[in-house]
VOPAGU-2260 file (C-alpha; in pm, 1 decimal, decimal comma):
REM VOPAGU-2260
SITE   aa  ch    i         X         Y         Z
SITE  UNK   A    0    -215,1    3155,7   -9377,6
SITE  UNK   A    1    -500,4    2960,9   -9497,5
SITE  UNK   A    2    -793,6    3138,1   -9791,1
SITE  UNK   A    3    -981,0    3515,1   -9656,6
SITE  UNK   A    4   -1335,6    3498,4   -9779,3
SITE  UNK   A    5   -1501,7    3804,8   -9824,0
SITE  UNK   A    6   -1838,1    3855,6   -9968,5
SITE  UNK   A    7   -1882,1    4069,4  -10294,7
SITE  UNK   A    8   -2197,4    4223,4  -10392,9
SITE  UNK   A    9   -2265,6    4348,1  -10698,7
SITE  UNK   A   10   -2572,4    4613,8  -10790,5
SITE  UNK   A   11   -2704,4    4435,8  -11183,5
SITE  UNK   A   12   -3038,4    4527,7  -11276,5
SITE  UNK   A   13   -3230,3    4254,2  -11129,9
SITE  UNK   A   14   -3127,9    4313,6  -10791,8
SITE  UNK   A   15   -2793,6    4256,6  -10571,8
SITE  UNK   A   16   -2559,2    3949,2  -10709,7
SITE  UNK   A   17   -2267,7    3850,1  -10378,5
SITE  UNK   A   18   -1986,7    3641,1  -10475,0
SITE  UNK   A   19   -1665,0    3607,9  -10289,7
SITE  UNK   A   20   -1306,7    3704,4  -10347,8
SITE  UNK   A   21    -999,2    3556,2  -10157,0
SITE  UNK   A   22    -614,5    3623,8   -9997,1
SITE  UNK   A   23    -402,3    3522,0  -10275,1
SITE  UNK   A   24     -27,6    3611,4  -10198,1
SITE  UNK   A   25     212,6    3829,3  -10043,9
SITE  UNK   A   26     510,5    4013,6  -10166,7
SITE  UNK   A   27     843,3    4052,8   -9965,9
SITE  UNK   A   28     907,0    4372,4   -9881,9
SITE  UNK   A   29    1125,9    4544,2   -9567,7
SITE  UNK   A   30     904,9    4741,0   -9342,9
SITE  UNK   A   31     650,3    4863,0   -9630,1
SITE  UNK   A   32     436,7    5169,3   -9590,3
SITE  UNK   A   33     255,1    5360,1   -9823,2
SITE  UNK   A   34     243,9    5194,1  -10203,2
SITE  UNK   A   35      76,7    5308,4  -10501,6
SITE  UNK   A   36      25,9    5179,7  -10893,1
SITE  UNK   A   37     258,9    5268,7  -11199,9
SITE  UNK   A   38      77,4    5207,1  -11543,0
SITE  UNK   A   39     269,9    5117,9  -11817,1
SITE  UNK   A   40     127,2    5207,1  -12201,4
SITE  UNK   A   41     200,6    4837,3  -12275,8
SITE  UNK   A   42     -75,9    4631,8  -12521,0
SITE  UNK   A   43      30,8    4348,7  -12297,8
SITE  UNK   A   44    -247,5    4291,3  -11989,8
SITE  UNK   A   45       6,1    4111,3  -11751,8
SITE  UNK   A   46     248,0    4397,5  -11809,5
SITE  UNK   A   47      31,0    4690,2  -11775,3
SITE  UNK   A   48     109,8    4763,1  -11449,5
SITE  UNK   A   49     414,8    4787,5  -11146,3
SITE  UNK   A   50     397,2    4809,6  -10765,7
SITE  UNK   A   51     564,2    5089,5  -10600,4
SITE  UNK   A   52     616,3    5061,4  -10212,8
SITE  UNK   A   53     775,0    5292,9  -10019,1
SITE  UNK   A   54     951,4    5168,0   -9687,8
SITE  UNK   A   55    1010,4    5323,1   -9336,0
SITE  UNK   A   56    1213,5    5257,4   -9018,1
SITE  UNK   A   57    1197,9    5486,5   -8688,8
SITE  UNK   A   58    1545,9    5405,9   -8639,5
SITE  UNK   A   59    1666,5    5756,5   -8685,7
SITE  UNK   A   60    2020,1    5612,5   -8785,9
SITE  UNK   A   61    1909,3    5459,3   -9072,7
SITE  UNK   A   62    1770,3    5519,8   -9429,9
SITE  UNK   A   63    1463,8    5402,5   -9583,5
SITE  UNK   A   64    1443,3    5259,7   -9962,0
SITE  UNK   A   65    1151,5    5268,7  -10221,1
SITE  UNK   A   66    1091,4    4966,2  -10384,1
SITE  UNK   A   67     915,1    4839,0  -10779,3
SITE  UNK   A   68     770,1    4518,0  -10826,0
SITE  UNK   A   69     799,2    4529,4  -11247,6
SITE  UNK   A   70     457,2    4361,3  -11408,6
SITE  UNK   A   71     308,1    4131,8  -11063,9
SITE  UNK   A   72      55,0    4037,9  -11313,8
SITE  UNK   A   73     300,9    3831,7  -11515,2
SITE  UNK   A   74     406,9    3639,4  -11143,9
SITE  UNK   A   75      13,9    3648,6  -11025,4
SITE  UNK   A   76     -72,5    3287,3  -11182,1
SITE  UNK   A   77     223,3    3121,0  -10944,8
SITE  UNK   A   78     146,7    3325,8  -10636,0
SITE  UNK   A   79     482,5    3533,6  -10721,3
SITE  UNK   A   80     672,6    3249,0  -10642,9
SITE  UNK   A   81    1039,5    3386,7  -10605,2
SITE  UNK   A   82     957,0    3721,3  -10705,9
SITE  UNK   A   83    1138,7    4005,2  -10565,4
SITE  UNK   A   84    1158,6    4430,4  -10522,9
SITE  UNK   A   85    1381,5    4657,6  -10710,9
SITE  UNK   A   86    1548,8    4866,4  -10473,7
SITE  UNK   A   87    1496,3    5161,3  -10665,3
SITE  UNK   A   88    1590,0    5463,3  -10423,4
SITE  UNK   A   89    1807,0    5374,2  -10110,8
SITE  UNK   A   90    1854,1    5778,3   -9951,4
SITE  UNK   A   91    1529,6    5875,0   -9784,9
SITE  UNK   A   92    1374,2    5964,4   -9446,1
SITE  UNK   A   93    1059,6    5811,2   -9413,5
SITE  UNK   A   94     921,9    5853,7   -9810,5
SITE  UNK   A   95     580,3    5919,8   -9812,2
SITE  UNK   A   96     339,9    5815,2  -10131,3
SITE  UNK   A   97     583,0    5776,8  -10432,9
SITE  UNK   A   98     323,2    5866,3  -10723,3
SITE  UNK   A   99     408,7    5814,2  -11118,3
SITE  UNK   A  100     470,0    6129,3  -11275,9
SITE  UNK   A  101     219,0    6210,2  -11548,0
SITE  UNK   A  102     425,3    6130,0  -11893,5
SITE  UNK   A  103     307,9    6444,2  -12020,5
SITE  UNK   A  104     575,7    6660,3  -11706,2
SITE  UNK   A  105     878,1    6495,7  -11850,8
SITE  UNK   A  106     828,6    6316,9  -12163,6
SITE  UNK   A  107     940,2    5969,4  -12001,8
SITE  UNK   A  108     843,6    5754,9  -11737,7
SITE  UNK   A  109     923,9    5861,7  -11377,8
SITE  UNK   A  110     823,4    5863,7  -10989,8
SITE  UNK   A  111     842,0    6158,3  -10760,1
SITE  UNK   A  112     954,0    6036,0  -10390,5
SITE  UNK   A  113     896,5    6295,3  -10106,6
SITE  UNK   A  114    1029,5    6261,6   -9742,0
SITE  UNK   A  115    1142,1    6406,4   -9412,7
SITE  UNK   A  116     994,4    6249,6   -9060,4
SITE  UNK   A  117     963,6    6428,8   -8714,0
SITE  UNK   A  118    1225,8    6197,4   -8557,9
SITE  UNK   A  119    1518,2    6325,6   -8484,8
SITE  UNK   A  120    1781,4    6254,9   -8733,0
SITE  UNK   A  121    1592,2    6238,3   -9025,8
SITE  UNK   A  122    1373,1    6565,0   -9068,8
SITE  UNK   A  123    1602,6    6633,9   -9369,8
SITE  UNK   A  124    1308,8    6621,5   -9629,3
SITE  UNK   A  125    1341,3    6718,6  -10021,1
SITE  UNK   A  126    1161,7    6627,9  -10317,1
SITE  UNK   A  127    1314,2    6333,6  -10565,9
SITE  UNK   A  128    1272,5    6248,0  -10910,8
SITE  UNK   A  129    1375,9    5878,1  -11031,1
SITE  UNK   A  130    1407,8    5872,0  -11385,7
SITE  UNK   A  131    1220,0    5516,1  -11544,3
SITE  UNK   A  132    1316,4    5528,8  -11935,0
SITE  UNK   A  133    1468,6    5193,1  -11786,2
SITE  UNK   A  134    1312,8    5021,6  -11481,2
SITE  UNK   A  135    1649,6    4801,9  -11449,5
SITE  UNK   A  136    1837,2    5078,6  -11433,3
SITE  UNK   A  137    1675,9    5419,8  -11246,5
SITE  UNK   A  138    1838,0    5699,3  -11199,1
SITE  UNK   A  139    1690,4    5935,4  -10927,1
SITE  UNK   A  140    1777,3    6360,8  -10871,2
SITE  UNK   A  141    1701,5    6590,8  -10560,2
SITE  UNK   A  142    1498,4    6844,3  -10757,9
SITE  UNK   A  143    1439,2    7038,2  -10334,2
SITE  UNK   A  144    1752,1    7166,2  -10282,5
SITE  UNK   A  145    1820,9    7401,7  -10526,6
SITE  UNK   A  146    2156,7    7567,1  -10625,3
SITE  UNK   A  147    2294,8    7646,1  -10278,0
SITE  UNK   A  148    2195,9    7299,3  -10067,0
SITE  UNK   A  149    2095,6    7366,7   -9773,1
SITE  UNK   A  150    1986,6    7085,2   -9472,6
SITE  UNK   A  151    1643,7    7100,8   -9468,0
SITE  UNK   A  152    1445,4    7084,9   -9168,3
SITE  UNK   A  153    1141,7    7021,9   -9390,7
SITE  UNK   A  154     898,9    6732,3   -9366,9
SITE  UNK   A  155     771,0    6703,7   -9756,8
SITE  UNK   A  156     427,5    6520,8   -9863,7
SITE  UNK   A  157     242,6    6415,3  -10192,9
SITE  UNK   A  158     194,7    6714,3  -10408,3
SITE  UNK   A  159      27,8    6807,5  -10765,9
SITE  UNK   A  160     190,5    6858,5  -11114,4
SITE  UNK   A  161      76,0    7166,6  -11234,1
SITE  UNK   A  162     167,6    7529,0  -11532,3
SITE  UNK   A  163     194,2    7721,3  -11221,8
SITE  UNK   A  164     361,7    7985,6  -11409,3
SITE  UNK   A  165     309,9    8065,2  -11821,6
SITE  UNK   A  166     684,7    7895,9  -11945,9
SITE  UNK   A  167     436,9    7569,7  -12080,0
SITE  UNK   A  168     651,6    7334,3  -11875,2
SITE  UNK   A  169     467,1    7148,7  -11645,3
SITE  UNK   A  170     555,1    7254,4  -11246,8
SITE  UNK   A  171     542,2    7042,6  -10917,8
SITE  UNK   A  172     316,6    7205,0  -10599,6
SITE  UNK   A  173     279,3    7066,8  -10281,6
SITE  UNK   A  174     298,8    7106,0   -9920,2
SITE  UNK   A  175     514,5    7119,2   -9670,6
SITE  UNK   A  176     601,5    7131,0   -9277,8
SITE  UNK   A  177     861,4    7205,1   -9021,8
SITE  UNK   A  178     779,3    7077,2   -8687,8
SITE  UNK   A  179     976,9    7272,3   -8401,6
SITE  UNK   A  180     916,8    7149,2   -7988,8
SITE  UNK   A  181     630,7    6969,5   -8076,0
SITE  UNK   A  182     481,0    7261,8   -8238,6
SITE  UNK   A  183     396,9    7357,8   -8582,2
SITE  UNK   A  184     664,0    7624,0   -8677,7
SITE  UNK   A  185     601,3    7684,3   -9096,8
SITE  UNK   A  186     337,7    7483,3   -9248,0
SITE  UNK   A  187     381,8    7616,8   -9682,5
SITE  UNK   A  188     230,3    7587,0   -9975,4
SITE  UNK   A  189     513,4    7603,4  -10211,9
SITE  UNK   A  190     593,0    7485,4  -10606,2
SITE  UNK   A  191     980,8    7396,3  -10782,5
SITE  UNK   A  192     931,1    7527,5  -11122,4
SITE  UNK   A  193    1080,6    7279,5  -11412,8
SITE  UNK   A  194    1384,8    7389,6  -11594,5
SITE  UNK   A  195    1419,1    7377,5  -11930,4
SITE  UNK   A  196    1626,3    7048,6  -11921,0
SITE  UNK   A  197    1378,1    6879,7  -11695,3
SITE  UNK   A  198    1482,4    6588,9  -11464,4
SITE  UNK   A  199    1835,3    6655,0  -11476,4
SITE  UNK   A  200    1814,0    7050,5  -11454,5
SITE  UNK   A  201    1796,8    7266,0  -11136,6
SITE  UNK   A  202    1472,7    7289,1  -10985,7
SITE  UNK   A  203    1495,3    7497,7  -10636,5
SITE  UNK   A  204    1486,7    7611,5  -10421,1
SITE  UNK   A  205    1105,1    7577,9  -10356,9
SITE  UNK   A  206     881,8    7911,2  -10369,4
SITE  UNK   A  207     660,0    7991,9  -10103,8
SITE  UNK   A  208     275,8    8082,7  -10202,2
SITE  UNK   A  209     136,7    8065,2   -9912,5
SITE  UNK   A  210     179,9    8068,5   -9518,1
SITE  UNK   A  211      36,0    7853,8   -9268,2
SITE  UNK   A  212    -144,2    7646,4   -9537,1
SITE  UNK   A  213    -129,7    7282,7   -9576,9
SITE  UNK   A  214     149,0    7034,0   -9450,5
SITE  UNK   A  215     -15,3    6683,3   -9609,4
SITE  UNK   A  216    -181,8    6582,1   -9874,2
SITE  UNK   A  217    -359,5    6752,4  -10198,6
SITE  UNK   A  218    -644,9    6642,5  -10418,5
SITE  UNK   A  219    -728,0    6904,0  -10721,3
SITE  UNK   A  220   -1075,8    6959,3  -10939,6
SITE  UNK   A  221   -1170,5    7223,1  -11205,5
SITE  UNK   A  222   -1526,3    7340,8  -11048,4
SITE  UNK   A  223   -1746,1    7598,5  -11287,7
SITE  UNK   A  224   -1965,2    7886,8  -11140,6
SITE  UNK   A  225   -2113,4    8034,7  -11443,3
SITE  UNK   A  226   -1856,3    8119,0  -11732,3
SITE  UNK   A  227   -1542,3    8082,3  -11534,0
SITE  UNK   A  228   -1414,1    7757,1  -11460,4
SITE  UNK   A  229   -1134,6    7756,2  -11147,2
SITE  UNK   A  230    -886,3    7500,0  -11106,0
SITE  UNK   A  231    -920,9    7431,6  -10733,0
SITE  UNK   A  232    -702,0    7275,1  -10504,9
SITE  UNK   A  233    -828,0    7076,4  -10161,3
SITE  UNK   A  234    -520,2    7058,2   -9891,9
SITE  UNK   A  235    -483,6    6875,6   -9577,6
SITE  UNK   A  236    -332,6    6992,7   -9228,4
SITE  UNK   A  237    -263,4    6690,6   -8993,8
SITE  UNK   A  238       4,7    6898,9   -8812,3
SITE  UNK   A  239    -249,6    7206,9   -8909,4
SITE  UNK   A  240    -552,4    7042,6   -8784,1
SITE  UNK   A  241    -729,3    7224,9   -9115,7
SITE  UNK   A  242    -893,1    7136,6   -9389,2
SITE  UNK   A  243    -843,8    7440,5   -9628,4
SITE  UNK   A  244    -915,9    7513,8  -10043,9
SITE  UNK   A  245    -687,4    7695,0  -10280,8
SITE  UNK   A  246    -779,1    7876,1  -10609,1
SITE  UNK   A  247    -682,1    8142,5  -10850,0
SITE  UNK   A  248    -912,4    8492,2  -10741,2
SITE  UNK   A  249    -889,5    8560,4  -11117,8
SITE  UNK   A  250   -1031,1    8286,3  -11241,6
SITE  UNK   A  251    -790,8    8199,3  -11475,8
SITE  UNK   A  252    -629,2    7795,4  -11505,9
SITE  UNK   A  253    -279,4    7764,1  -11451,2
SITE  UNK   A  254    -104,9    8067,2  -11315,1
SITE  UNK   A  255     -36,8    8016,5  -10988,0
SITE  UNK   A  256     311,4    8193,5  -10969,8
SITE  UNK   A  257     160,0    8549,0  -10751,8
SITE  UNK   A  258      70,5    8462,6  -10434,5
SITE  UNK   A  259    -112,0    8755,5  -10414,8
SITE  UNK   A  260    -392,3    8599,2  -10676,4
SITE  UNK   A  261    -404,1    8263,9  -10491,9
SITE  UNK   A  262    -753,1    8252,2  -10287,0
SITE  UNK   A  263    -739,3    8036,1   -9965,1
SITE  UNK   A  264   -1002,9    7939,4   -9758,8
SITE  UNK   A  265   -1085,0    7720,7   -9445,4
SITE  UNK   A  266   -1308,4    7473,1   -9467,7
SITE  UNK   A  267   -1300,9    7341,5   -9207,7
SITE  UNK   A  268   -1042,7    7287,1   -8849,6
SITE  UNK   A  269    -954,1    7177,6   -8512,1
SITE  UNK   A  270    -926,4    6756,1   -8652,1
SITE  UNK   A  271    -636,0    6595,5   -8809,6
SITE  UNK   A  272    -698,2    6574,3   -9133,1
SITE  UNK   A  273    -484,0    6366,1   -9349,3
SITE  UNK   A  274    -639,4    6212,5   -9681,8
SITE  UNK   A  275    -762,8    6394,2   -9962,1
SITE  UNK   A  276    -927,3    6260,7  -10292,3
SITE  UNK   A  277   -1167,1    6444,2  -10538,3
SITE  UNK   A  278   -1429,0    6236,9  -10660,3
SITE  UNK   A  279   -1830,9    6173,1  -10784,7
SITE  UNK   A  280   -1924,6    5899,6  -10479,8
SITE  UNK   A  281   -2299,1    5907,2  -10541,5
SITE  UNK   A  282   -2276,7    5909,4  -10914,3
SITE  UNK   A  283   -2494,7    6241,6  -10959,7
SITE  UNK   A  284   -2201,3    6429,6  -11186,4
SITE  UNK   A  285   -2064,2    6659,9  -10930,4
SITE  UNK   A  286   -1710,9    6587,8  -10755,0
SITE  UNK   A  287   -1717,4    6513,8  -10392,9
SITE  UNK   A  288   -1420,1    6522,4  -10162,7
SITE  UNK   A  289   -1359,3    6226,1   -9945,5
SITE  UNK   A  290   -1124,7    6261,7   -9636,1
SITE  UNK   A  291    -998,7    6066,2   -9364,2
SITE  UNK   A  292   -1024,9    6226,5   -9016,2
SITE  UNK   A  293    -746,9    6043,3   -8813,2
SITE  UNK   A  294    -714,1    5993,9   -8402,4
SITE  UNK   A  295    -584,5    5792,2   -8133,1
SITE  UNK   A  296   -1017,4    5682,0   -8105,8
SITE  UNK   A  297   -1272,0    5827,7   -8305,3
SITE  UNK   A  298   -1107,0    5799,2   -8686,8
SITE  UNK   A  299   -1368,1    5873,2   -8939,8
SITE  UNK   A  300   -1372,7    5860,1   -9297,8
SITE  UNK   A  301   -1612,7    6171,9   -9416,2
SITE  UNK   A  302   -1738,1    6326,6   -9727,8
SITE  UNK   A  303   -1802,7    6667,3   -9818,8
SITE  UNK   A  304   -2080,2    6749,9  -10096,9
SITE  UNK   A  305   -1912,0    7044,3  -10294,7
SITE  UNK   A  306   -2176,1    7276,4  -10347,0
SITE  UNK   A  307   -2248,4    7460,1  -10685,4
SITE  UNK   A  308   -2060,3    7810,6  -10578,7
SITE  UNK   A  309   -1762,6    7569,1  -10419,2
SITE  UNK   A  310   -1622,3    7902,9  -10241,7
SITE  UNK   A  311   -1940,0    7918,2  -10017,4
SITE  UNK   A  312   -1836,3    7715,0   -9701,9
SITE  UNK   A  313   -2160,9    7750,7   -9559,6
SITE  UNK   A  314   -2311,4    7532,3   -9820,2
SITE  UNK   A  315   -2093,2    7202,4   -9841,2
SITE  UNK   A  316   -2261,0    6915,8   -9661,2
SITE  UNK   A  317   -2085,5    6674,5   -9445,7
SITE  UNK   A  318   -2157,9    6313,0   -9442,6
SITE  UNK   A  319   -1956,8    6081,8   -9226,5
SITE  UNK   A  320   -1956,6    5721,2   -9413,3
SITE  UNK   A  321   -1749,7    5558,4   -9227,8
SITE  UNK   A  322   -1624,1    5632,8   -8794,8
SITE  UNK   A  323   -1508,2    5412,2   -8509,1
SITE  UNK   A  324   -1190,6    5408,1   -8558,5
SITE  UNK   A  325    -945,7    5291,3   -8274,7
SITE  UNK   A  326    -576,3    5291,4   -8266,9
SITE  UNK   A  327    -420,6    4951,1   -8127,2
SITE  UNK   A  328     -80,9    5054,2   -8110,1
SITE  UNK   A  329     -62,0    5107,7   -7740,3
SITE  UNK   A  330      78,1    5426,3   -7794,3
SITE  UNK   A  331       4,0    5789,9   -7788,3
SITE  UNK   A  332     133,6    5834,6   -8116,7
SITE  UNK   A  333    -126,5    5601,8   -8284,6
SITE  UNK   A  334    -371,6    5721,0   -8553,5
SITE  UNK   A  335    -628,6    5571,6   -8756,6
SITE  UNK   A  336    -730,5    5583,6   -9052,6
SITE  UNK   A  337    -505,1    5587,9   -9314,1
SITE  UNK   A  338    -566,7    5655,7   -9637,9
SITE  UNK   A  339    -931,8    5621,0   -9823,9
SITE  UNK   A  340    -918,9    5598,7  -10215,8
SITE  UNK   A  341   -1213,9    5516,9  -10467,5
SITE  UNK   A  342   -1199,7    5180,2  -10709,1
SITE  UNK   A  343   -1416,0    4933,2  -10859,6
SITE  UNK   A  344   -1402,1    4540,9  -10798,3
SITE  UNK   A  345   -1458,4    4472,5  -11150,4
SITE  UNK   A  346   -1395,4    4607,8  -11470,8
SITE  UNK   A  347   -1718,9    4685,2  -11451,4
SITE  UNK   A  348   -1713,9    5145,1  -11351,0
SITE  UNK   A  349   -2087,7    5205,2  -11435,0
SITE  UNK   A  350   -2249,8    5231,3  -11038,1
SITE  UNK   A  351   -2084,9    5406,6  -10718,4
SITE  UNK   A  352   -1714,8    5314,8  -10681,9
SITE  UNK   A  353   -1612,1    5103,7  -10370,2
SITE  UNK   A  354   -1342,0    5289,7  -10150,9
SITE  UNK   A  355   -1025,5    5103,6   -9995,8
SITE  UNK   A  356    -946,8    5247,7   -9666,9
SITE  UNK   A  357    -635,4    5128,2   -9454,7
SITE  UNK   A  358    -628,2    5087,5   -9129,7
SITE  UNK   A  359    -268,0    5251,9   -8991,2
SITE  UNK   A  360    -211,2    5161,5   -8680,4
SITE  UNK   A  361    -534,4    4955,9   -8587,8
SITE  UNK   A  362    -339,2    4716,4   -8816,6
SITE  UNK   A  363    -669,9    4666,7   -9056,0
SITE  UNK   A  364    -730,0    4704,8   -9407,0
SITE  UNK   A  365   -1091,3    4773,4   -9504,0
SITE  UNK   A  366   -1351,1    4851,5   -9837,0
SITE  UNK   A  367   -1654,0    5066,6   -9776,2
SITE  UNK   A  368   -1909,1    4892,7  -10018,7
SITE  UNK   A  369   -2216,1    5117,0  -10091,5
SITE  UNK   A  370   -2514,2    5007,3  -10010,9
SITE  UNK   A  371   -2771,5    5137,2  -10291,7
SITE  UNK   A  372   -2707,8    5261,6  -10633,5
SITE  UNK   A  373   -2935,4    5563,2  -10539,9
SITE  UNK   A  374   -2750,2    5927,0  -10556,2
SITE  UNK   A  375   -2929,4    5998,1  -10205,3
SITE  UNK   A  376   -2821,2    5749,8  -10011,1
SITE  UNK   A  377   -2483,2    5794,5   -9845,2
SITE  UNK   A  378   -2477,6    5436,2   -9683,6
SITE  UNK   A  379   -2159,2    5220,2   -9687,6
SITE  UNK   A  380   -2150,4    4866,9   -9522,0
SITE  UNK   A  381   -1734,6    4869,6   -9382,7
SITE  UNK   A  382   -1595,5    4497,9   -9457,9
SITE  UNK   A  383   -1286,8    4392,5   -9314,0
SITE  UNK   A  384   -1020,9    4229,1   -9540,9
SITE  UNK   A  385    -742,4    4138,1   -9314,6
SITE  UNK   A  386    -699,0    4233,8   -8940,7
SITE  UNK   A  387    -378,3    4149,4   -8854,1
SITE  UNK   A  388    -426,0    4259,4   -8483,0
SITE  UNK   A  389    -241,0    4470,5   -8264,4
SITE  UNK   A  390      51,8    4674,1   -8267,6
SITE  UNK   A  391      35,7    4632,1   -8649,2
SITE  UNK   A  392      42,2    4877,1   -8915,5
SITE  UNK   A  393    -117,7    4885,9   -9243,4
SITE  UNK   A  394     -15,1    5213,2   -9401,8
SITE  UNK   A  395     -77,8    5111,0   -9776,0
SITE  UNK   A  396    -342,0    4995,6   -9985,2
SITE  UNK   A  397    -377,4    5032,3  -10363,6
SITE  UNK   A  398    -580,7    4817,4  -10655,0
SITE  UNK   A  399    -527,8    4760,0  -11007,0
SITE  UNK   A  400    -614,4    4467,6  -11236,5
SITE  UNK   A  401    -323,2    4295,9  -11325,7
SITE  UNK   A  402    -392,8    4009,5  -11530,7
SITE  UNK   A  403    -663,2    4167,2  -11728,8
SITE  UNK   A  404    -902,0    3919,5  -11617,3
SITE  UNK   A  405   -1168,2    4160,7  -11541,3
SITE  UNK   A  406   -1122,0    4133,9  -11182,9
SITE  UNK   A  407    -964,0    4362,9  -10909,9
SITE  UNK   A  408    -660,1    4322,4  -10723,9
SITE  UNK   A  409    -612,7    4489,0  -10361,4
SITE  UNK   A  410    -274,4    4546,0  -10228,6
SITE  UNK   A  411    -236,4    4552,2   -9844,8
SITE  UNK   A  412     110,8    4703,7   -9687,7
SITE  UNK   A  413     151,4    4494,7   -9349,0
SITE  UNK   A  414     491,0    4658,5   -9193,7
SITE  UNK   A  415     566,8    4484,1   -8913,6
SITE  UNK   A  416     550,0    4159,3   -9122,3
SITE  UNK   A  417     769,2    4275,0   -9443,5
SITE  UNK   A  418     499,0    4222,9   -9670,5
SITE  UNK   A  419     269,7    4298,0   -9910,9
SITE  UNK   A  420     -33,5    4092,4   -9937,8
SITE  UNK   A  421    -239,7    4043,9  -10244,5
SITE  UNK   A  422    -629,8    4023,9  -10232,8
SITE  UNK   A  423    -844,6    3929,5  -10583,7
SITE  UNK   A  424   -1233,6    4010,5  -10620,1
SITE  UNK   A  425   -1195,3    3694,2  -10861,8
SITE  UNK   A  426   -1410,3    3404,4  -10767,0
């Protein structure tokens, strides 16, 4: 594969500055889907971060692994030349986003691996904790299944780390779904509260807050409306076809144990919604949620303007940034987008971030690069970085510096190759 130009344009004072970046290398990696950055606290620049990928097969006999790629940065200068994964968890069904765990949950570095799938075979989702004090050496628990195991018939997604109750140990919340026929039979917000001997205690079984509430992906933001300040939580339904808010009626941060003081309301319905990410696009100090819409045709990447009383629905503003697209899959099952997350290309975090939006199965990985600095203007110009045609899926994108250089990395997940290729704003 020969060099990817792609332009670069930078907003300096004196006007608009376009560079290039390029295709740099790719990582070996079995049937890679959805990856994500680990930070270390190292002084070090080339060791400051890891590569987490999590893999998937839809051969229902089978299980899928999560893999690490320790410090890429220190491999980056000779194209990772004979560089290779960590298997570090080989028990799942279809993982979805493995995310670090906060150091401040545990007291130690960690991951948190959630799966379950809608094929047949390997539904049985849970919630897993891999233990990092040693990346040579991880050690991973089933913190779902509480004291009496039970199969689950569960499909599990990325949740939040949050007090939900008033012990001072951090919690985990997320949300889950059973799929039944087709249909949508529970869809639950629900939260494992940490035992006292954290990652190797007894977690479940999970605790329902809420019914027909969320079954993908969560994005959180403390929003003020006079004195109080609420700790509010965005949700997805793909399965749900909602887009719905959570928050605490009282007011109060961090006690989310009674269901009965947990506030949820619809935004919005009747689209698959999948991604989910709180943040200021337009650079005028309020957050903004960006979400991916996905479909066979018609995918959009949207934003919604939170408004100053965020539990008016009336008044948030929708802004789609980003639409067009178009499965290539040749199958029903196709959807597209993937996900859509906020970065910068430099070190440079002063103007509108740039967000990285995979493709899924219209086997494309794209940037929306904003157009004007001004906090009005909602234009994006979509740029293609690879397009690796059809019946391809690119699940997984995530960015990080990792040579310190000053410069952005982009990771692309490319399953149907077994890779994961590497993209640098560098010149």
């Amino acid at each position: 594969m020969g060099p990817k130009l792609l332009a670069l344009c930078l907003f300096l004072s004196s006007g608009v500055f376009c560079q290039t970046s390029r295709y740099v290398s790719e990582l070996p990696v079995p049937l890679p889907g959805l990856i994500s950055i680990f930070e270390h606290p190292n002084t070090n620049v080339r060791q400051k971060h890891s590569l987490i990928v999590a893999s998937y097969s839809t051969d229902r006999s089978s299980y899928d692994s999560t893999y690490a790629f320790q410090y890429p940065g220190e491999q980056f200068a000779a194209n990772f030349s004979g560089y290779g994964p960590k298997n570090m968890f080989n028990f799942l069904f279809w993982p979805k986003e493995v995310r670090q765990v906060p150091r401040s949950v545990l007291g130690h570095d960690a991951v948190v691996h959630l799966d379950g799938s809608t094929i047949f075979g390997k539904t049985a989702g849970s919630v897993y904790l891999t233990n990092l004090r040693d990346f040579l050496f991880p050690a991973t628990y089933d913190i779902g299944v509480g004291v009496l195991p039970i199969p689950s018939t569960f499909m599990y997604h990325t949740g939040l780390w949050k007090r939900v109750d008033n012990d001072n140990r951090v919690d985990f919340m997320g949300c889950r779904v059973e799929i039944e026929a087709g249909m949508v039979k529970f869809a639950q917000l629900y939260w494992l509260a940490q035992p006292r001997d954290g990652i190797t205690g007894t977690w479940g079984p999970p605790e329902v807050l809420k019914e027909s509430a969320c079954d993908t992906n969560m994005a959180e933001t403390p929003l003020a409306i006079g004195a109080n300040t609420y700790d509010v939580v965005y949700a997805t339904g793909l399965h749900l076809r909602r887009l719905t808010f959570f928050y605490t009626s009282s007011g109060t941060i961090n006690r989310w144990d009674n269901p009965n003081n947990i506030a949820a309301v619809l935004l919005d319905s009747g689209r698959e919604f999948f991604d989910v990410t709180t943040v200021d696009l337009n650079k005028d100090g309020r957050a903004d949620l960006l979400v991916t819409v996905v479909s066979q045709t018609g995918g959009s990447v949207e934003v919604y303007q939170i408004p100053s009383d965020f539990r008016n629905v009336n008044q948030y503003v929708k802004r789609v940034i980003a639409d067009g697209f178009v499965s290539r899959n040749g199958g029903a099952s196709g959807r597209t987008p993937g996900i859509a997350r906020p970065f910068y290309p430099t070190s440079n975090t002063a103007g509108k971030p740039w967000i990285m939006v995979s493709g899924a199965d219209d086997g494309r990985a794209y940037y929306l690069r904003p157009t004007s600095t001004a906090t009005t203007s909602w234009d994006y110009e979509k740029v293609t970085v690879a397009d690796h045609g059809v019946n391809q899926v690119v699940w997984g994108m995530a960015s990080a510096d990792i040579d310190g250089d000053g410069f952005t990395e982009l990771f692309v997940s490319v399953r149907g190759r077994n890779k994961v290729e590497t993209y640098t704003f560098r010149p």
